[in-house]
C-alpha positions as CSV (number, residue, x, y, z in Angstrom):
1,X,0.0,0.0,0.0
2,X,2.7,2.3,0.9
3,X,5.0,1.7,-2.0
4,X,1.7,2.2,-4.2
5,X,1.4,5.8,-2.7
6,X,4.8,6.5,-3.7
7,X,4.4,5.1,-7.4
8,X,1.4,7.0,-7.4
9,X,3.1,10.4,-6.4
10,X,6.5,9.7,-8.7
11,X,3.6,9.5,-11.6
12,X,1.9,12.5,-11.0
13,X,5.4,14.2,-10.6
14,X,6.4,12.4,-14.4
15,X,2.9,14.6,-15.9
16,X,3.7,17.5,-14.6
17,X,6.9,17.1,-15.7
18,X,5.9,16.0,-19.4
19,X,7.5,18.4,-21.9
20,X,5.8,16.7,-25.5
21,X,2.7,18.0,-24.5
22,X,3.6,21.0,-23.3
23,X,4.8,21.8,-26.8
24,X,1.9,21.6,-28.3
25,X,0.7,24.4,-27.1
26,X,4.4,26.7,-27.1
27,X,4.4,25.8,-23.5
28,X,8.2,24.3,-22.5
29,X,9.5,23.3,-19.5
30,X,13.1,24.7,-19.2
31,X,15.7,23.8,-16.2
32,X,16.3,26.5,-13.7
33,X,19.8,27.1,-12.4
34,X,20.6,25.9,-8.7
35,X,23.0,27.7,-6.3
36,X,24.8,25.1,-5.2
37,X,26.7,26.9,-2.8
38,X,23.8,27.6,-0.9
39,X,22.6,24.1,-1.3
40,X,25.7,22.9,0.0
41,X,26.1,25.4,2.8
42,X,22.6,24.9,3.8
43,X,23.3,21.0,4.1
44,X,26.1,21.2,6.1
45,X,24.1,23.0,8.3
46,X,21.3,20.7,8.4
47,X,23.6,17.5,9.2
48,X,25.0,19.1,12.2
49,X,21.6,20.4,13.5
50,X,19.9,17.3,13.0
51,X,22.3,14.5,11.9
52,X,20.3,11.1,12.8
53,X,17.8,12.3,10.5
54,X,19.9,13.6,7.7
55,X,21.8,10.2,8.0
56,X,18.6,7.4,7.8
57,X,17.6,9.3,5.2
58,X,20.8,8.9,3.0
59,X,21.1,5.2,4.0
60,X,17.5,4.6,2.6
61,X,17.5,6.4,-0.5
62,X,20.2,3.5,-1.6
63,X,22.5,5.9,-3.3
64,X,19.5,7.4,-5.4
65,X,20.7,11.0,-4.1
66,X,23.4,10.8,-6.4
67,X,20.8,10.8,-9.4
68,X,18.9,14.3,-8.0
69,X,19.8,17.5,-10.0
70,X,18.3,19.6,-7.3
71,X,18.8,19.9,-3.5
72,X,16.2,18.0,-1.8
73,X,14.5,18.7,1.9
74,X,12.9,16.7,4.0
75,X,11.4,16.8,7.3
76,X,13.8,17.4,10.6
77,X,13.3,15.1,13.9
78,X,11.4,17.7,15.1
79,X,8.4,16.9,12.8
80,X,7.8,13.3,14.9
81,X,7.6,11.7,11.3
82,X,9.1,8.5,10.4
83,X,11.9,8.4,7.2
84,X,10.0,8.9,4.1
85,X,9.4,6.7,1.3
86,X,11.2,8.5,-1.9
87,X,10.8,8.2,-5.9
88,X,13.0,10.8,-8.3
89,X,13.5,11.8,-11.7
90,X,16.8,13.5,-11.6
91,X,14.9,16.5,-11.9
92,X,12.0,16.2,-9.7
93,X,11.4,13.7,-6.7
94,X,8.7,12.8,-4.2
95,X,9.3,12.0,-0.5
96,X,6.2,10.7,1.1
97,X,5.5,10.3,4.8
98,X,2.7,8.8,6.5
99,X,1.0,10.2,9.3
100,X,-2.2,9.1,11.7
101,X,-5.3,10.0,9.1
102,X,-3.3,12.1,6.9
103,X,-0.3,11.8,4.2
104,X,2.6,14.5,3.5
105,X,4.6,15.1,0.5
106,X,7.6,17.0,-0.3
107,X,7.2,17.6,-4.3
108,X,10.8,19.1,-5.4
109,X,11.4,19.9,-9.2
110,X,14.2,22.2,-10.6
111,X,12.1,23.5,-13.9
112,X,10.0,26.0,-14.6
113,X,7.3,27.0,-17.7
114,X,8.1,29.0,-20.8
115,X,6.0,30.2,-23.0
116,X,3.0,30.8,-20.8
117,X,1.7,34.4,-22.0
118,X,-1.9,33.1,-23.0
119,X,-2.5,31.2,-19.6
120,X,-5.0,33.0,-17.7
121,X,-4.5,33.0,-13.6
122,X,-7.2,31.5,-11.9
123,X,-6.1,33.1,-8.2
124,X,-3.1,34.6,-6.6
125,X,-1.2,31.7,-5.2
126,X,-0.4,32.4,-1.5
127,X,2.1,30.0,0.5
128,X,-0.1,28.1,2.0
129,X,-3.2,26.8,-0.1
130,X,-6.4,24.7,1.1
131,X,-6.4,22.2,-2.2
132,X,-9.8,20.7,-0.9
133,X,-8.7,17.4,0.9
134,X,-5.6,19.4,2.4
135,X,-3.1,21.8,1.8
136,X,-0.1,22.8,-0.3
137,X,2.6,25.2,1.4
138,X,4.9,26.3,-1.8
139,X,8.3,27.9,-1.2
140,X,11.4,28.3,-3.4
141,X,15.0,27.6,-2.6
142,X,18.0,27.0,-4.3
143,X,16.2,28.0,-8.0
144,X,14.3,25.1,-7.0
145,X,10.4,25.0,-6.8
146,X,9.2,22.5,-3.3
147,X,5.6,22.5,-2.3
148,X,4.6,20.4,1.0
149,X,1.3,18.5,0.0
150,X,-1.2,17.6,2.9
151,X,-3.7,15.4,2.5
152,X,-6.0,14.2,4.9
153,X,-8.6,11.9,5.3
154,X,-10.9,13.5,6.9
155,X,-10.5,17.6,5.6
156,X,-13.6,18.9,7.1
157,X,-12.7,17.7,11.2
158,X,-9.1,17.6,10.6
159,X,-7.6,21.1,11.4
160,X,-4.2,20.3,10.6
161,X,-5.6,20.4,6.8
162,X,-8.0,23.2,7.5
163,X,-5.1,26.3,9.3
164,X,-2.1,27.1,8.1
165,X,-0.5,26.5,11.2
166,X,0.3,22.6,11.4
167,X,1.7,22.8,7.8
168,X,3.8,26.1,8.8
169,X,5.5,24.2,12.0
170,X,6.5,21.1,9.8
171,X,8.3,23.6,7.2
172,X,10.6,24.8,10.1
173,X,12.0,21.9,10.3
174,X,13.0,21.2,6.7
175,X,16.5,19.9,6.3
176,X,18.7,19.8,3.0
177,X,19.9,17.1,1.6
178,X,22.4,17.8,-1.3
179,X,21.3,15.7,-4.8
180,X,24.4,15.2,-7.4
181,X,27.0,17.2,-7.3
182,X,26.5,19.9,-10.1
C-alpha cells in the first residue's frame, strides 16, 4: 500500500513534468539554475543540527541522491515523522511520509514554464493553499520549486488540513539534503 502511494506520487510528478505535450501548445519546461553553494552550505548546516535524520535518510535512499539534479529537503526530527518513502526523476522527486489519518509530500522539481503568456491566472497563489482534501505550502530555494502537499482523510474535522499552522511548523524543520554534485 505504501510503495503504491509512492508510485502514485512519482507518476503525477512524471505529468507534470511531461515536456511533449507542453509543446503543443508553445508551453516548454526549461531547467532553472541551482545555487549550489547555498545548497551545499545549507546542508552542512542541516547535518549538524539534526544528523540522525539527515543520515537514515541517506542510508535509505540506496544511493539514489546521487541521481537528483536539485537539493532535496525533507522533514527534521522535530516533525515526529518516520523516514520517508522516496521516488525521483533527476529533476524532480517525491518524499512521502505517513501520518495518523493524513499523508505528507515534499514535491521538489528544478524546472519552470516557458511560454505561458496566454495562460489565464485562476487566483493569486499564497504560501499556504487549502487544495480541498488538504493543503499545499509552496516555497522556493536554491532555484528550485518545493511544495509540501497535505492530505488528509478526513478535511472537514481535521484542522491540521484546514489552518495554516500545522503545515507552517513542519516547514521549520525542513532539512537539506544535497542531490548530485553539479
Amino acid at each position: 500500500m505504501e510503495f503504491a502511494k509512492v508510485a502514485l506520487a512519482a507518476t503525477l510528478l512524471a505529468a507534470t513534468t511531461a515536456a511533449p505535450t507542453l509543446a503543443k501548445n508553445g508551453v516548454e519546461r526549461v531547467p532553472t539554475k541551482i545555487d549550489w553553494q547555498a545548497a551545499k552550505t545549507a546542508a552542512k548546516r542541516s547535518l549538524a543540527r539534526d544528523p540522525a535524520a539527515v543520515e537514515k535518510f541517506v542510508a535509505a535512499t540506496n544511493g539514489k541522491l546521487s541521481y537528483i539534479e536539485l537539493p532535496v529537503l525533507i522533514f527534521g526530527s522535530d516533525a515526529k515523522m518516520e523516514t520517508p518513502q522516496f521516488g525521483s526523476q533527476n529533476s524532480s522527486y517525491a518524499a512521502f511520509y505517513t501520518l495518523e489519518g493524513a499523508q505528507i509530500s515534499i514535491l521538489g522539481s528544478h524546472s519552470v514554464l516557458t511560454g505561458t503568456e496566454d495562460l489565464t491566472e485562476h487566483h493569486k497563489a499564497t504560501a499556504h493553499e487549502s487544495i480541498g482534501n488538504g493543503a499545499d505550502y509552496n516555497l522556493n530555494r536554491y532555484g528550485a520549486h518545493y511544495t509540501i502537499r497535505l492530505t488528509c482523510d478526513n478535511p472537514i474535522k481535521d484542522t491540521r488540513c484546514r489552518k495554516p499552522d500545522f503545515l507552517q511548523s513542519v516547514v521549520q524543520t525542513l532539512l537539506v539534503v544535497n542531490g548530485a554534485n553539479q
